[in-house]
N, C-alpha and C positions, 0 to 999 in steps of 0.2 A: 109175576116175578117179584122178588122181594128186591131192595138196595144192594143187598151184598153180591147176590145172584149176576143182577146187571151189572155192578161191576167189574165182577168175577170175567164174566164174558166180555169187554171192555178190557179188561187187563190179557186176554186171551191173545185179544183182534190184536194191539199195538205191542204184541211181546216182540223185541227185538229192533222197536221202531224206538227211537230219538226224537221225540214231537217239537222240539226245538229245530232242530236237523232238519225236519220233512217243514218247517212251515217259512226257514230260511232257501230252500228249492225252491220252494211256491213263490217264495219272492224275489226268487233270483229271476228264476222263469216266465216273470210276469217283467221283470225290467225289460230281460231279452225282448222278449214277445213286443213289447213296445215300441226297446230301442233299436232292435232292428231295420224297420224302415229310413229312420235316422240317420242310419249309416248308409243306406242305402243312395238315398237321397244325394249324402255327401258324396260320394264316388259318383252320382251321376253329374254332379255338380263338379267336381273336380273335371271329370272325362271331356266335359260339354265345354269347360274354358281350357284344355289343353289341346284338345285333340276337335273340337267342333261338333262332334258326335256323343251320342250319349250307346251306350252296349248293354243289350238287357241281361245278363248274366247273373247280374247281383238279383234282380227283382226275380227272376224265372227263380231263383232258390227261395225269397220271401214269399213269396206269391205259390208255391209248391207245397211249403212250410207250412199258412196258413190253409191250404185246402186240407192236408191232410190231420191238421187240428180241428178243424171243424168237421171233419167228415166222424175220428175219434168221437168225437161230444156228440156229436147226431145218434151211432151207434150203442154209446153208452148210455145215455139219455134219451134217445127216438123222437127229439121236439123237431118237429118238421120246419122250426126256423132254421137251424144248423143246419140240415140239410140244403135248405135254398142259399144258404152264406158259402156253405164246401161247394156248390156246383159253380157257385158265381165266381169263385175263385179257382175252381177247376177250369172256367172256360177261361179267363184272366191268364192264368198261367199256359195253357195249352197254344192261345193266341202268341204271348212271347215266344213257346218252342218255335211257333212255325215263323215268326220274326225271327230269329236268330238262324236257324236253317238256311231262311232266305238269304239273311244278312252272309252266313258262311260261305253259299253256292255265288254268291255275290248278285244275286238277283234282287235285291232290294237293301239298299240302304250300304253296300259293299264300297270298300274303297276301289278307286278308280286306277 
């Protein structure tokens, strides 16, 4: 392939794409991803000094969030780490459903 070829093709792939645009997502997306748990954190910390209890609500979405990121990257990529990171966070997450269920039926951790 000659220079002009590969660029040609290069100019084909990003028509219609903003590479400024698409690399302020990436860094938007990469804060979220971050600062997610952050927040997380603060509403349990808030919950646990008003109310004495912490509600897994917020984390069942973080924790839901990051399995199915990682489970994405395992299939687009097939590196058998991402897979062992999605399932650990899939059991992570499936543990708080059945916490919160509990907590709902008031079998564990329900107010009285």
């Amino acid at each position: 392939m000659t220079k002009e070829e590969i660029l040609e093709k290069s100019r084909d792939e990003n028509a219609g794409r903003d590479i400024d645009d698409i690399d302020v997502q990436r860094s938007a997306a990469r804060v979220a991803y971050f600062g997610s748990p952050v927040l997380c954190a603060g509403i349990s910390i808030l919950q646990f000094i008003f109310k004495k209890r912490v509600s897994v609500q917020c984390w069942i979405v973080f924790f839901g969030m990051l399995a199915i990121a990682f489970s994405v990257k395992y299939f687009k990529r097939k590196k058998l780490h991402e897979l062992f990171v999605a399932i650990g966070y899939f059991l992570i997450f499936a543990s708080l459903v059945v916490a919160f269920i509990f907590e709902l039926t008031g079998r564990f951790g329900g107010e009285s």
